[in-house]
LUMPAGU-619249 format. One record per atom (N, C-alpha, C): residue number from 1; residue in one letter; x, y, z negated. Coordinates in pm, whole numbers, plus 50000, padded with zeros to 5 digits. Example, Ala and Ser with C-alpha at 12.3 -4.5 7.8 and 13.67 -1.06 7.14 Angstrom:
2
ATOM   num   residu      c1      c2      c3
ATOM     1        a   51319   49431   49220
ATOM     1        a   51230   49550   49220
ATOM     1        a   51320   49670   49220
ATOM     2        s   51285   49775   49292
ATOM     2        s   51367   49894   49286
ATOM     2        s   51290   50003   49213
This chain:
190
ATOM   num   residu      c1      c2      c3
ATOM     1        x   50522   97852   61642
ATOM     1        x   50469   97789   61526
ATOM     1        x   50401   97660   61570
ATOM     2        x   50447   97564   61497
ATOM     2        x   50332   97426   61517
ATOM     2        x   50275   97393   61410
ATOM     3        x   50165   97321   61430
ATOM     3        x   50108   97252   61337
ATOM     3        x   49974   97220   61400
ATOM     4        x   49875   97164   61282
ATOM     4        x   49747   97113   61313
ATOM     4        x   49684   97258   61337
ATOM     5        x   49592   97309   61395
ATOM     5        x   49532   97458   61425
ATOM     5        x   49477   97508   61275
ATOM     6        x   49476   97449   61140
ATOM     6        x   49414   97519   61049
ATOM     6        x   49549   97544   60987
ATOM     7        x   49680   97503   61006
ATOM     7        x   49764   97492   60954
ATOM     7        x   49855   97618   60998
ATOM     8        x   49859   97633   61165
ATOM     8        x   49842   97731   61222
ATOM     8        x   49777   97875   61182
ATOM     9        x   49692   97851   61189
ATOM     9        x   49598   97973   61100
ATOM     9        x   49654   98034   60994
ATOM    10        x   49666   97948   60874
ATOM    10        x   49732   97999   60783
ATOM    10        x   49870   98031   60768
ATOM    11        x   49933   98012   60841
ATOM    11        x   50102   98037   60855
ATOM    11        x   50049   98145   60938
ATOM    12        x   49987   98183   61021
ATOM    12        x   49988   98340   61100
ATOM    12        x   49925   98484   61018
ATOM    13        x   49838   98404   60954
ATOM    13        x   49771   98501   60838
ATOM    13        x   49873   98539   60717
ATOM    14        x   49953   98432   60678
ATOM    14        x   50130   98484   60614
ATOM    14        x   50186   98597   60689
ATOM    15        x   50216   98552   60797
ATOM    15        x   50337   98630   60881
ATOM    15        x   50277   98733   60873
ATOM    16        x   50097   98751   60912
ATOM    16        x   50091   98853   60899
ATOM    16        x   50048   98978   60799
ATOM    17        x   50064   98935   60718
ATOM    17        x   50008   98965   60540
ATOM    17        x   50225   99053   60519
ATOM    18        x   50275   98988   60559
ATOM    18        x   50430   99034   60553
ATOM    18        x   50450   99104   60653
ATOM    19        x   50375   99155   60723
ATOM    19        x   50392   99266   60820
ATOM    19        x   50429   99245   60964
ATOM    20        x   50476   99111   60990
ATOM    20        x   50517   99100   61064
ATOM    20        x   50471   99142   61217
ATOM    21        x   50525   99257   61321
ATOM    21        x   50452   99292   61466
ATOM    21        x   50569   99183   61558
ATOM    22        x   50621   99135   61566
ATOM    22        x   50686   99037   61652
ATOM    22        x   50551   98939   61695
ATOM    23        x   50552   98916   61879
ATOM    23        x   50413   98817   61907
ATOM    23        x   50500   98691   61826
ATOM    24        x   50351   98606   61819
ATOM    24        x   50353   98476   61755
ATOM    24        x   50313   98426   61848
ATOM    25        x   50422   98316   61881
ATOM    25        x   50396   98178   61973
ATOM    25        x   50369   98096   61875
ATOM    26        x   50220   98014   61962
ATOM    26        x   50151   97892   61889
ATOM    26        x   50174   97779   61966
ATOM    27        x   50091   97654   61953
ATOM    27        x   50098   97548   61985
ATOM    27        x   49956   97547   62029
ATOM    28        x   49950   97447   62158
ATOM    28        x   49761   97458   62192
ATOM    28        x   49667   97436   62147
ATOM    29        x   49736   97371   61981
ATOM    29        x   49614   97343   61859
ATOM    29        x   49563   97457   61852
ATOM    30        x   49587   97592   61902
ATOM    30        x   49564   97692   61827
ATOM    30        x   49439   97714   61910
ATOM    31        x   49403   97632   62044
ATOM    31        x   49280   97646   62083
ATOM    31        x   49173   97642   62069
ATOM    32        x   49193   97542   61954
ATOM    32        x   49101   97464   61843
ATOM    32        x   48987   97579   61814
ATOM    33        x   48849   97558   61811
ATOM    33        x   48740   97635   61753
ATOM    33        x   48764   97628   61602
ATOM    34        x   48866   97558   61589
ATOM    34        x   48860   97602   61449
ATOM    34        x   48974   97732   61411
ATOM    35        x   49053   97742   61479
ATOM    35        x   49189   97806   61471
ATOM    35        x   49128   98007   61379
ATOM    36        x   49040   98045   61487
ATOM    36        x   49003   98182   61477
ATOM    36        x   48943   98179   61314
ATOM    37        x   48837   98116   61274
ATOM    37        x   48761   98141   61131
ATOM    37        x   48859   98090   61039
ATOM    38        x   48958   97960   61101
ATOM    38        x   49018   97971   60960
ATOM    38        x   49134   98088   60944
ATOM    39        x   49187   98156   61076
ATOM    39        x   49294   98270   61034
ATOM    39        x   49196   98340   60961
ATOM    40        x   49097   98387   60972
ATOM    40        x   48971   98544   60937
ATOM    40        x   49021   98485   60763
ATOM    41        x   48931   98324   60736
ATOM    41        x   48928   98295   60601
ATOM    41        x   49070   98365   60529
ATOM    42        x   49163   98314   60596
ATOM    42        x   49310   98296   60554
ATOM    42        x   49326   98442   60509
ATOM    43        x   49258   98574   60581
ATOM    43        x   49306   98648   60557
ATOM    43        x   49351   98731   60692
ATOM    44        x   49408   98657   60758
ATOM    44        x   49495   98731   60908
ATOM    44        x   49383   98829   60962
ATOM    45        x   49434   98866   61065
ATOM    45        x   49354   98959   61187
ATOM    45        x   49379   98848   61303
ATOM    46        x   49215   98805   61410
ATOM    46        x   49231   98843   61535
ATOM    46        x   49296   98877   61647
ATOM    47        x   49363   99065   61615
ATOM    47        x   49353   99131   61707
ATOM    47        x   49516   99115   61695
ATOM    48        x   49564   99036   61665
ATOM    48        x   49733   99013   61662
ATOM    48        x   49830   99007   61772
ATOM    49        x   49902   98962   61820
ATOM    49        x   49993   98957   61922
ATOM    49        x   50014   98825   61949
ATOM    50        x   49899   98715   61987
ATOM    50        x   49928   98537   61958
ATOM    50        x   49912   98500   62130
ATOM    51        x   50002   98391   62153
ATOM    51        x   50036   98322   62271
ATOM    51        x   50072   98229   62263
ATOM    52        x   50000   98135   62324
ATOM    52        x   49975   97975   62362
ATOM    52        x   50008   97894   62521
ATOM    53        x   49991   97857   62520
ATOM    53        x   49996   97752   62644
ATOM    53        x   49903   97684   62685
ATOM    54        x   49838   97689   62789
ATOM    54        x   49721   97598   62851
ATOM    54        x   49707   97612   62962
ATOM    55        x   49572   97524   63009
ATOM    55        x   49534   97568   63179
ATOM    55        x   49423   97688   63122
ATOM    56        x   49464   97771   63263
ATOM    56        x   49383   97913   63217
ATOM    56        x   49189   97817   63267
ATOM    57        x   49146   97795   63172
ATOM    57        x   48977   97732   63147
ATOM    57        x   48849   97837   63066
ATOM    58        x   48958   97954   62998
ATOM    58        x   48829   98002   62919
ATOM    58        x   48733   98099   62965
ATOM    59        x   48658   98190   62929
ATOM    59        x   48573   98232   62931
ATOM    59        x   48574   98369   63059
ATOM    60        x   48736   98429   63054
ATOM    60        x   48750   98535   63135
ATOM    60        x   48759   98469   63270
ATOM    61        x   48799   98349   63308
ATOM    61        x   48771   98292   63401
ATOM    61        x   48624   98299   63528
ATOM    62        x   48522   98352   63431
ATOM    62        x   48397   98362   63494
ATOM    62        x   48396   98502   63543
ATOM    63        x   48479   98599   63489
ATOM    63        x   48501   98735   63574
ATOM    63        x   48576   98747   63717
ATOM    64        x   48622   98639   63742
ATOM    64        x   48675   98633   63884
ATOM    64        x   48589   98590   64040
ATOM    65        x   48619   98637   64124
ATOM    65        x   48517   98633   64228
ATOM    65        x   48552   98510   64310
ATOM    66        x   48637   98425   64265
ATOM    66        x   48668   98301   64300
ATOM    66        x   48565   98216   64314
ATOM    67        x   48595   98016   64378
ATOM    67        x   48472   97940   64345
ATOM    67        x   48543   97916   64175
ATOM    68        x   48625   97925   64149
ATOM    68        x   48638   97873   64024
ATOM    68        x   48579   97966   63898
ATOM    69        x   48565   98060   63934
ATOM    69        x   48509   98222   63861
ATOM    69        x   48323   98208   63858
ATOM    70        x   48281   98144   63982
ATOM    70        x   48172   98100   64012
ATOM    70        x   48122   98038   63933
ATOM    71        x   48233   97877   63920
ATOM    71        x   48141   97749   63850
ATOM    71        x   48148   97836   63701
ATOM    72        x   48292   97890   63639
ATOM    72        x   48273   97930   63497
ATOM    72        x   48128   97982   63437
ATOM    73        x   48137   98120   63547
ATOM    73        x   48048   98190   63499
ATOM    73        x   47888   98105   63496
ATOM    74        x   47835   97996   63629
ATOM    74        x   47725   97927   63595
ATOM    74        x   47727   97822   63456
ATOM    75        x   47840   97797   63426
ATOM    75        x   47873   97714   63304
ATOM    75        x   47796   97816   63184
ATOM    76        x   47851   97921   63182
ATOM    76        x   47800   98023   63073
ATOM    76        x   47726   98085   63066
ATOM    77        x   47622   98079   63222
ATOM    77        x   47477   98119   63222
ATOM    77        x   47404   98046   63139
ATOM    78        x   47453   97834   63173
ATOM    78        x   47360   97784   63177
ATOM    78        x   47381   97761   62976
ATOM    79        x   47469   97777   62925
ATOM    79        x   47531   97819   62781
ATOM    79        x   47389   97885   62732
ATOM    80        x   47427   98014   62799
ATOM    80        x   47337   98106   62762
ATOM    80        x   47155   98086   62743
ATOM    81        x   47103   97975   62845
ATOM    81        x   46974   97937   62874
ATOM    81        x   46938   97861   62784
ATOM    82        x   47034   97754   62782
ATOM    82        x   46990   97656   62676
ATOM    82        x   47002   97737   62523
ATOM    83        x   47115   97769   62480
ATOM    83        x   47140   97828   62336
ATOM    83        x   46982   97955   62310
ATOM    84        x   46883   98020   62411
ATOM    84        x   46774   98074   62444
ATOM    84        x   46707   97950   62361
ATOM    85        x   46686   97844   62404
ATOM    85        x   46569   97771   62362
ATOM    85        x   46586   97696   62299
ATOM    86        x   46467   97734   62199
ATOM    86        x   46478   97653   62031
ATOM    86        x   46490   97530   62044
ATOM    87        x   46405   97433   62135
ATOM    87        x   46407   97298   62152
ATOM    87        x   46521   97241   62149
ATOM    88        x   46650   97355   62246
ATOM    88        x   46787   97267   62310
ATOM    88        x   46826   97216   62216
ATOM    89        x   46888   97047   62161
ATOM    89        x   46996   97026   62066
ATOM    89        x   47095   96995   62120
ATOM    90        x   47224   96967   62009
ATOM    90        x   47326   96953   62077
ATOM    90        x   47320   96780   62138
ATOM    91        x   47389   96742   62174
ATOM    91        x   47417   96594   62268
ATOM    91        x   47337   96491   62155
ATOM    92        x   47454   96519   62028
ATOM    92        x   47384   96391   61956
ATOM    92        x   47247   96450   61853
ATOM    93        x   47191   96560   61909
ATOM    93        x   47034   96612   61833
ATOM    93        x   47047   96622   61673
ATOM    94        x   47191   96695   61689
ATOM    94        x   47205   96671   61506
ATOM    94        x   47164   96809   61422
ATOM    95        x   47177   96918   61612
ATOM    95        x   47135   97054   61513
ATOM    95        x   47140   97096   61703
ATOM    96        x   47066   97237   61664
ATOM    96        x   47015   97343   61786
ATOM    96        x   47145   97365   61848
ATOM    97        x   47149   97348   61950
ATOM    97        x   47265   97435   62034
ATOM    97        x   47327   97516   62037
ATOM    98        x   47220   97643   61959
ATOM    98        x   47269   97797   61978
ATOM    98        x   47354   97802   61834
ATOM    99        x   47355   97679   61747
ATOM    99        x   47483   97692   61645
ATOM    99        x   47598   97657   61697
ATOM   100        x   47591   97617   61844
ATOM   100        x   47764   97552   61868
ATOM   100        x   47753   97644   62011
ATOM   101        x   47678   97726   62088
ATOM   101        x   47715   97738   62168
ATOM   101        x   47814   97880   62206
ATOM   102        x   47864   97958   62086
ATOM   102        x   48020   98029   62102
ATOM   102        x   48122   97950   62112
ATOM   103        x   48096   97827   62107
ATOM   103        x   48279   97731   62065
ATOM   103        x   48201   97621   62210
ATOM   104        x   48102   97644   62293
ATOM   104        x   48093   97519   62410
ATOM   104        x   48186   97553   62472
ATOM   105        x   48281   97444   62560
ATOM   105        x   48385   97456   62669
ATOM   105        x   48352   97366   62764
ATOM   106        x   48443   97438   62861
ATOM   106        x   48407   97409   63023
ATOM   106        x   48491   97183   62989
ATOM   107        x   48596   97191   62909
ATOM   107        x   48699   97116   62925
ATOM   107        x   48570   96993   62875
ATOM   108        x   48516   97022   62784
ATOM   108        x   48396   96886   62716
ATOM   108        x   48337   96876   62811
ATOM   109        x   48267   96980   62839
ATOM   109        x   48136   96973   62970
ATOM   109        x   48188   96880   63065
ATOM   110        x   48267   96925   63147
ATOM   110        x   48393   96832   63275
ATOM   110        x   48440   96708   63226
ATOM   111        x   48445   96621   63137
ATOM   111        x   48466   96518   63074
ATOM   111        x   48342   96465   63038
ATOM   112        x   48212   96498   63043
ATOM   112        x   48079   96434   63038
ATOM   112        x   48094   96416   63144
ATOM   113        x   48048   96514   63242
ATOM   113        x   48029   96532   63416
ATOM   113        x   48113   96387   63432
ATOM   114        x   48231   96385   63448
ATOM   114        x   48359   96306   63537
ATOM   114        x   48320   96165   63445
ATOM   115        x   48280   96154   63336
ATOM   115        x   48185   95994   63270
ATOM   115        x   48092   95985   63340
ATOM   116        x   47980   96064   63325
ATOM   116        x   47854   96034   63392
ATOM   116        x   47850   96050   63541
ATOM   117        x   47939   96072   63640
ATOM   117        x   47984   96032   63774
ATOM   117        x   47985   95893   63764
ATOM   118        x   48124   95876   63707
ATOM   118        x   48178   95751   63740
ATOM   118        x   48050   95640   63633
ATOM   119        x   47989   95610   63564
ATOM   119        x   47880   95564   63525
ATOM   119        x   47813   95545   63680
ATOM   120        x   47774   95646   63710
ATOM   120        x   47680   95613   63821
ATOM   120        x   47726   95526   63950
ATOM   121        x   47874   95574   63938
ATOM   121        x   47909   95530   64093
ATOM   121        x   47951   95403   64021
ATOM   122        x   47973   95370   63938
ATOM   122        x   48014   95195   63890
ATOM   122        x   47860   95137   63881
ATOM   123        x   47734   95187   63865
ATOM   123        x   47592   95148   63828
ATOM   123        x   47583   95058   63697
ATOM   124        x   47661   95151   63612
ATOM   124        x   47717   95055   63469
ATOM   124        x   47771   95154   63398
ATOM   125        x   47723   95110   63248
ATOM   125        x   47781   95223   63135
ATOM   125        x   47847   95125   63044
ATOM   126        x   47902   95010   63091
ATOM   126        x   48028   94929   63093
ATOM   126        x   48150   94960   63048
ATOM   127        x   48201   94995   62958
ATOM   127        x   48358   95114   62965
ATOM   127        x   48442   95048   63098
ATOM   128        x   48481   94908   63053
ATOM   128        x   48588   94887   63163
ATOM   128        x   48523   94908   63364
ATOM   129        x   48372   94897   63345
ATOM   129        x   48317   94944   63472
ATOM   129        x   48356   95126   63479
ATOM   130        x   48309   95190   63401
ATOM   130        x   48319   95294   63419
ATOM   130        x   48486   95356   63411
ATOM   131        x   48574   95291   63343
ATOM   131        x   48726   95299   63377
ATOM   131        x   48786   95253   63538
ATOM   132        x   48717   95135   63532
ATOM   132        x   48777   95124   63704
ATOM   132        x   48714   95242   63785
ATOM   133        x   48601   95278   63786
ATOM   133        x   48540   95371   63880
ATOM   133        x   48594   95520   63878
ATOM   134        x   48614   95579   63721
ATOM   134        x   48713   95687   63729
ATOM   134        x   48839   95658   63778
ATOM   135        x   48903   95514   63786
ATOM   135        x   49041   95532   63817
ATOM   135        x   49050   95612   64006
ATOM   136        x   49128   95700   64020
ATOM   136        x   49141   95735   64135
ATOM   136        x   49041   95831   64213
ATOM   137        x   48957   95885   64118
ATOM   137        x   48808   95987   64166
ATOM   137        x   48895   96126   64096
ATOM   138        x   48800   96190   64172
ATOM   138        x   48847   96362   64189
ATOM   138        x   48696   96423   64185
ATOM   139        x   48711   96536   64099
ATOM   139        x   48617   96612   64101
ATOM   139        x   48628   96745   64072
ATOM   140        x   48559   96855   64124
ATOM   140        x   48589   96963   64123
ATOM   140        x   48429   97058   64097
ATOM   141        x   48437   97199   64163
ATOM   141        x   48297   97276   64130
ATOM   141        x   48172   97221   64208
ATOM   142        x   48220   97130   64360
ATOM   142        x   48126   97076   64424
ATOM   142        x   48044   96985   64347
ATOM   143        x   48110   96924   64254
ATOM   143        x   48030   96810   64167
ATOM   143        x   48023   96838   63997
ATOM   144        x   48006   97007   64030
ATOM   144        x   47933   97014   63884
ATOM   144        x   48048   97054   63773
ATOM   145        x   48188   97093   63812
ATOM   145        x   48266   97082   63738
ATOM   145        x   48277   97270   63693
ATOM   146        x   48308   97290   63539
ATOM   146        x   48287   97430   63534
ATOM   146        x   48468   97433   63528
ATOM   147        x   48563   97380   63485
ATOM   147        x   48702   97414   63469
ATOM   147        x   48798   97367   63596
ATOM   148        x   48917   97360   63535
ATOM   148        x   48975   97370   63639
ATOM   148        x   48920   97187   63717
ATOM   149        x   49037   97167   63894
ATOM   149        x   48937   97029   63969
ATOM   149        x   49020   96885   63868
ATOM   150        x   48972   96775   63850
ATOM   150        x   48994   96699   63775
ATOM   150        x   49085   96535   63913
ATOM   151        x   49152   96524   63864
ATOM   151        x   49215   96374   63947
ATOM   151        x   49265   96267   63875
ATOM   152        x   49162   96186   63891
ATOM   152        x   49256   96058   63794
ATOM   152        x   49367   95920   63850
ATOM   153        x   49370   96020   63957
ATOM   153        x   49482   95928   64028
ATOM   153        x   49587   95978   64033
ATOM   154        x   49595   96093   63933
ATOM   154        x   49749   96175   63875
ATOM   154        x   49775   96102   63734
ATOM   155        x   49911   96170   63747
ATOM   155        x   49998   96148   63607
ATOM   155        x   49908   96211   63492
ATOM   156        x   49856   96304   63507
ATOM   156        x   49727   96404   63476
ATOM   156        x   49626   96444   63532
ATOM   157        x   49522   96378   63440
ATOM   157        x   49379   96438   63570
ATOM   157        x   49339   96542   63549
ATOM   158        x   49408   96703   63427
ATOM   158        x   49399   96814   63513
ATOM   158        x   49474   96877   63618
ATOM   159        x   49437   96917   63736
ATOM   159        x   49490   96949   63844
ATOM   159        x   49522   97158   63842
ATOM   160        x   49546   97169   63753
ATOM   160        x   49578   97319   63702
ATOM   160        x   49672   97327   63642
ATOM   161        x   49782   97436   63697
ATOM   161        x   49936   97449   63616
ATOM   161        x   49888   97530   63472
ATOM   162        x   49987   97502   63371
ATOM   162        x   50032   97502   63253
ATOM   162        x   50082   97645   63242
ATOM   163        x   49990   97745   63164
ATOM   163        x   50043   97918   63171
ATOM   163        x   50026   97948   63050
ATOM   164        x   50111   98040   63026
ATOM   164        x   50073   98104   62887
ATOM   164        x   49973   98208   62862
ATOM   165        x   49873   98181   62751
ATOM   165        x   49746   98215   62761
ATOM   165        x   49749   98297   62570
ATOM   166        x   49680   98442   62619
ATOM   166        x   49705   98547   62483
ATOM   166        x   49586   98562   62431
ATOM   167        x   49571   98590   62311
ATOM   167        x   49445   98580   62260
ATOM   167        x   49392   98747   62272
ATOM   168        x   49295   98725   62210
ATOM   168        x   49213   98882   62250
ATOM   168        x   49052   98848   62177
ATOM   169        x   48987   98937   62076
ATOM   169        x   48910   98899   61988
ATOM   169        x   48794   98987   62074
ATOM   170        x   48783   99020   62205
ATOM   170        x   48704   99150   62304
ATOM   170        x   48571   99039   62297
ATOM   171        x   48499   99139   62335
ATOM   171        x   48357   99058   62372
ATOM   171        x   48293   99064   62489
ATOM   172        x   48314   98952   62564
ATOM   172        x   48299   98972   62725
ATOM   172        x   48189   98965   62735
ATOM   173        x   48079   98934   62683
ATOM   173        x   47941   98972   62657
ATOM   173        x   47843   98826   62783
ATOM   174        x   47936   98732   62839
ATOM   174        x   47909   98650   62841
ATOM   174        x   47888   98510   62742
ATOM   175        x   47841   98541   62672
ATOM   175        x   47754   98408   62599
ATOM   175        x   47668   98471   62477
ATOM   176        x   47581   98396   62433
ATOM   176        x   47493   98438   62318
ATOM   176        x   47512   98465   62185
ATOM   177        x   47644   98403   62148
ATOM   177        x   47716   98422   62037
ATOM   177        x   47820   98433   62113
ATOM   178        x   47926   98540   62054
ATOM   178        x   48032   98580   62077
ATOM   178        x   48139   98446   62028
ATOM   179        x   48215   98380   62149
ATOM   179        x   48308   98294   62023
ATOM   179        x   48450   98425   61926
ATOM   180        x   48503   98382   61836
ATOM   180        x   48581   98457   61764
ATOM   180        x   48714   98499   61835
ATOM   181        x   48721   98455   61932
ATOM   181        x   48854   98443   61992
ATOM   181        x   48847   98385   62125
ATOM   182        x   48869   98446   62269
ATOM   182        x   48912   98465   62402
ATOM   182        x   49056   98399   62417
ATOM   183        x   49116   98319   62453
ATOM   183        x   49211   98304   62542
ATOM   183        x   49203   98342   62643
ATOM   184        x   49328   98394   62710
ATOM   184        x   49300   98433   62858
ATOM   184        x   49407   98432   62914
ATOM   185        x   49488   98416   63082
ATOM   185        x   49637   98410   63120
ATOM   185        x   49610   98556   63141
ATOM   186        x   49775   98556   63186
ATOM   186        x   49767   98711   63189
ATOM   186        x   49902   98776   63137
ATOM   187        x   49925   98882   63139
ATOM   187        x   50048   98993   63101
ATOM   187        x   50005   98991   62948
ATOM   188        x   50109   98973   62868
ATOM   188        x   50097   98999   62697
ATOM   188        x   50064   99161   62667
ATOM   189        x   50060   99200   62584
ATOM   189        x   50008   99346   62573
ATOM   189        x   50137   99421   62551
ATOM   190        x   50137   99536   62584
ATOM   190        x   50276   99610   62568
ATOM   190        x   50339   99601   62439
């Protein structure tokens, strides 16, 4: 199925309103924080048979004893600390944290980080300073990175292969609000 992820939503909440148990392949819109509330609105279930495509980045990632399992899981401690305190707002102070922090990702976080590097190492918040300085920098968990390592002297500066990733509505009981929906790589369900 393609489409925009709300569009998505509602074409899966069809299929599945018509009964349909065949898995549903999506498109990576379906990663979208918006994808899960608008299937619920739509009507669908969650707990469906849905598979996507991405770099494996989400949340089950922090259950592994890896360094990459490492940075996740400090990513979703530090989730957890801030979304704790009333003060935290979000970036642009438009509202508390702990309203966005089921839908925070490692992929935003790592795209501040890999700006505010290269900011520093250019000593300029310049765009075209801070474009030359990302051109050709690499960063990974040593420098703060919670997802997969980042290179911008690739064709792509994520440096993580492309897997198919199944949804799962479980509650890994890492973060303060549950988000609605887990991606994760992995074996599809029987």
């Amino acid at each position: 199925m393609s489409g925009p992820a709300a569009a998505q939503a509602t074409a899966v909440a069809a299929l599945q309103a018509a009964g349909t148990t065949a898995p549903i392949l999506l498109t990576p819109d379906a990663l979208s924080p918006v994808f899960a509330p608008d299937l619920v609105e739509a009507g669908g279930t969650l707990s469906g048979d849905l598979t996507t495509v991405g770099v494996d980045s989400g949340d089950a990632v922090a259950l592994r004893g890896d360094e990459r399992g490492r940075a996740a899981s400090a990513f979703l401690s530090a989730v957890r600390m801030t979304a704790e305190d009333s003060e935290r707002t979000t970036l642009f102070g438009d509202r508390p944290f702990r309203e966005v922090a089921a839908v925070a990702d490692a992929a935003s976080h790592d795209a501040v980080v890999a700006l505010v590097r290269a900011s520093a190492a250019a000593g300029s918040s310049a765009p075209s300073a801070v474009a030359a300085a990302l051109n050709g920098s690499t960063a990974g968990s040593v420098e703060g990175l919670a997802g997969p390592p980042l290179d911008f002297g690739a064709a792509t500066a994520i440096d993580a292969p492309v897997v198919a990733l199944h949804a799962s509505p479980q509650d890994l009981g890492l973060r303060p609000a549950d988000p609605p929906l887990l991606w994760f790589a992995g074996q599809p369900r029987p």
